[in-house]
C-alpha positions in Angstrom: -10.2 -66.4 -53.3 -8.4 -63.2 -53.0 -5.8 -64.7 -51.1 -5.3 -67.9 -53.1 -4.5 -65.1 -55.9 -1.9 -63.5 -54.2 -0.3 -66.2 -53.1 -0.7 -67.8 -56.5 1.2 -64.9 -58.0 4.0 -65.2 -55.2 4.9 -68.4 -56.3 4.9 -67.5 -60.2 7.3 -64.7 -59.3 9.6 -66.8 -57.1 9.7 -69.7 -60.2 10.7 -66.6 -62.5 13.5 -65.1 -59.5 14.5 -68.6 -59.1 14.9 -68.9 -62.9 17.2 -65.7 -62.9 19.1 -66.5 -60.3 20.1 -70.0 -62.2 20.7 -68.0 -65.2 23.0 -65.9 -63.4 25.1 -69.0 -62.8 25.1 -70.0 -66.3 26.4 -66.4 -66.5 28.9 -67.0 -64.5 30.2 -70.1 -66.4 30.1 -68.3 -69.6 32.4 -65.8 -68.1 34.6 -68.3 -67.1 34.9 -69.6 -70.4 35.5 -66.1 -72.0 38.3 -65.1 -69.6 40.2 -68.7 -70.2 39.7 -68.0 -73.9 40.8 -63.9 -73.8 43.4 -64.2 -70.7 44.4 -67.7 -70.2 42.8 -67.9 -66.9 42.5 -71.1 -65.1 39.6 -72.6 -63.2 39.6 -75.4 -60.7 38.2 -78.2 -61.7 35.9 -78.3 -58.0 34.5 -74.7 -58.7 33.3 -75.2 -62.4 32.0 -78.4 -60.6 30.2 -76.4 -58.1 28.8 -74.3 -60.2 27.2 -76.8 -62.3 26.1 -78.6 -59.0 23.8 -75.5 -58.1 22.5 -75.1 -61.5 21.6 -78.4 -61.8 19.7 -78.3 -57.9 18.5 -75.1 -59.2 16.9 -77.3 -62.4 15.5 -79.5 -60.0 14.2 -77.5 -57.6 12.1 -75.2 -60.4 10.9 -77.9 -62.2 9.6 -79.2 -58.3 7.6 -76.2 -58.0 6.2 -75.6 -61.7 4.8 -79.4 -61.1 3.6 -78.5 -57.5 1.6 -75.6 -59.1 0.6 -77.3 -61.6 -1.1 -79.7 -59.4 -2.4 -77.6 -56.9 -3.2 -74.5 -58.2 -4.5 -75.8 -61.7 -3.8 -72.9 -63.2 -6.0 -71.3 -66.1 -4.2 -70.9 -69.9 -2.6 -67.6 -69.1 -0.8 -68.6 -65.7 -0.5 -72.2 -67.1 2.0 -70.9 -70.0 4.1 -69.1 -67.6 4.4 -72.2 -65.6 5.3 -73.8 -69.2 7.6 -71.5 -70.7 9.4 -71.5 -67.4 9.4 -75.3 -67.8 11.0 -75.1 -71.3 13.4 -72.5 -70.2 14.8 -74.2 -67.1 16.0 -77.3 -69.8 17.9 -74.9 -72.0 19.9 -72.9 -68.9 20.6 -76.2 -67.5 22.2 -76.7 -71.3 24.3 -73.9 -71.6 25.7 -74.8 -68.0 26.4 -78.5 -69.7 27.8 -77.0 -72.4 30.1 -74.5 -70.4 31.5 -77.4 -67.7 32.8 -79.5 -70.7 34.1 -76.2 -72.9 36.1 -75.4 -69.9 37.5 -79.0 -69.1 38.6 -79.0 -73.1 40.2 -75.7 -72.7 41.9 -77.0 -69.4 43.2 -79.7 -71.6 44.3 -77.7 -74.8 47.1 -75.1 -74.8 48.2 -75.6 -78.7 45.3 -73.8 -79.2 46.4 -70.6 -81.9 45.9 -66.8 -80.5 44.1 -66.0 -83.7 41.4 -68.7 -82.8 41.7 -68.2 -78.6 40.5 -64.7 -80.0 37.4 -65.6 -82.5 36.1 -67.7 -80.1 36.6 -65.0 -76.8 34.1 -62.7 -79.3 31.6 -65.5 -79.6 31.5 -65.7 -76.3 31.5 -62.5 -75.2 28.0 -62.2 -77.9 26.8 -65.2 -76.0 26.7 -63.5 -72.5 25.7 -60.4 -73.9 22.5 -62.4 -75.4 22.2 -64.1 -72.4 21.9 -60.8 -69.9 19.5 -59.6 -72.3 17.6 -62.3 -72.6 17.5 -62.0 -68.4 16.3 -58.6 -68.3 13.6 -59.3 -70.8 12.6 -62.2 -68.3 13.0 -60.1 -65.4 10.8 -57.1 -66.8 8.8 -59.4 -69.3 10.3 -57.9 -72.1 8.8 -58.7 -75.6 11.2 -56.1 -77.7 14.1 -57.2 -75.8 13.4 -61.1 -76.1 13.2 -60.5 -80.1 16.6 -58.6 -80.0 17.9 -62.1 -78.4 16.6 -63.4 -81.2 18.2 -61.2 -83.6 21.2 -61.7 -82.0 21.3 -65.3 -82.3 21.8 -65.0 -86.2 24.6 -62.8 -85.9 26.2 -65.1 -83.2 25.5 -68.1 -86.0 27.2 -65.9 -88.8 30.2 -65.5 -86.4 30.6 -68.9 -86.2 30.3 -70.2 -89.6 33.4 -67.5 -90.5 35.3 -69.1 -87.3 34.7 -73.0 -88.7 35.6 -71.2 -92.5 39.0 -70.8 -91.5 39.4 -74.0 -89.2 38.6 -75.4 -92.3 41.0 -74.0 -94.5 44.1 -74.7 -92.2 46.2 -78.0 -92.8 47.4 -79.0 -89.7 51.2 -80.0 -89.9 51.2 -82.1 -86.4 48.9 -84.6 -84.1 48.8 -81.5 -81.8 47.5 -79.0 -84.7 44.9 -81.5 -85.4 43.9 -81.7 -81.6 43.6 -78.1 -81.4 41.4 -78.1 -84.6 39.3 -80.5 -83.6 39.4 -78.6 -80.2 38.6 -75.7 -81.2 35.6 -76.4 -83.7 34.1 -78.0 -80.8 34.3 -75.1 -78.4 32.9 -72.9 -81.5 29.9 -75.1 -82.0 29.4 -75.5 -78.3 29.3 -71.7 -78.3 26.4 -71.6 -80.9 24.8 -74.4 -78.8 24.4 -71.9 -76.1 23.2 -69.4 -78.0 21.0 -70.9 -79.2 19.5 -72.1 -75.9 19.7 -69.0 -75.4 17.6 -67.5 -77.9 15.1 -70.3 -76.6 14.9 -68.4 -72.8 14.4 -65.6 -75.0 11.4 -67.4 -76.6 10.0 -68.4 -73.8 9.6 -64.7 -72.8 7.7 -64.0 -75.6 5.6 -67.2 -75.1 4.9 -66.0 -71.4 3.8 -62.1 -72.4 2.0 -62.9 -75.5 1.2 -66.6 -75.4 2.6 -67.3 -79.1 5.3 -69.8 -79.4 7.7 -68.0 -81.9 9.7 -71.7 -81.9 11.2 -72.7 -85.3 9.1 -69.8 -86.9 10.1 -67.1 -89.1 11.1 -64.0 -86.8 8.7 -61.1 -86.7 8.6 -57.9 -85.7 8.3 -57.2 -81.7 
């Protein structure tokens, strides 16, 4: 039994290393998008492609071995909700890496975007990857105070980018081109919020791990 317990926790630490190492990627694509946004850098088409390619086996692969444990292992309700959470948080890094492949195929495909804009939206993502390497340390060192300051962060993240779609809105496009790069642009602000928000949902499922509470869609409390 002994054994079986050991091993048991073996594979509950590879499903949370394998989960960090697919956040990591989603990292990755969020700096991507940052850099195009702050510097103009350009990205192949193949490697963003990649990169969503190995988050997406890494999805897979997780959700594989949560189910295989699950099965053989039946674990009890405090194993069983790391399994879960893990579950729940695999969906939403596989998100932000959606999210991410298409913000970089729009940028790819909009230069009339304005500097002023290019530079609202490089903060919001910069407070996006910030949140989400937080929100990996808090899983990698099951971090309850850090997982609610992911949290907090998400509503300043939301405030940011309610004052960026304040000003899209105010701006009367004089061309078809100004209206693409609207248009453009308030989609690349809410995909932004998208991710932090499935952000603030890994950040969640750290909490939900720890302390068993699922702090979903309720008020946020003190750590």
């Amino acid at each position: 039994m002994q054994h079986l317990s050991k091993q048991f926790d073996q594979e509950l630490d590879d499903i949370r290393s394998r989960l960090l190492a697919m956040c990591a990627l989603a990292c990755h694509q969020l700096d991507r998008v940052h850099r195009a946004l702050d510097t103009g850098a350009i990205f192949s088409a193949e490697e963003i492609a990649q990169t969503e390619r190995e988050i997406n086996q890494a999805h897979l692969d997780i959700d594989a071995l949560c189910a295989m444990i699950i099965v053989k292992r039946q674990p009890a309700a405090d194993d069983l909700r790391h399994v879960l959470a893990s579950m729940h948080a695999i969906n939403d890094v596989e998100r932000i890496g959606d999210e991410t492949k298409r913000t970089l195929a729009r940028l790819a495909a909009s230069p009339s975007i304005s500097l002023a804009t290019r530079s609202e939206l490089a903060n919001m993502s910069a407070m996006v990857i910030r949140m989400l390497k937080a929100a990996m340390e808090s899983l990698s060192r099951l971090l309850v105070v850090q997982a609610y300051d992911v949290i907090r962060s998400d509503s300043r993240l939301d405030a940011q980018y309610a004052t960026v779609m304040e000003r899209l809105e105010s701006v009367t496009p004089q061309s078809q081109s100004e209206i693409r790069a609207l248009l453009d642009s308030a989609s690349i602000a809410k995909a932004l919020e998208r991710c932090g928000d499935h952000t603030k949902n890994v950040a969640e499922a750290v909490i939900a791990m720890v302390r068993g509470e699922d702090v979903r869609h309720q008020p946020l409390s003190s750590a």
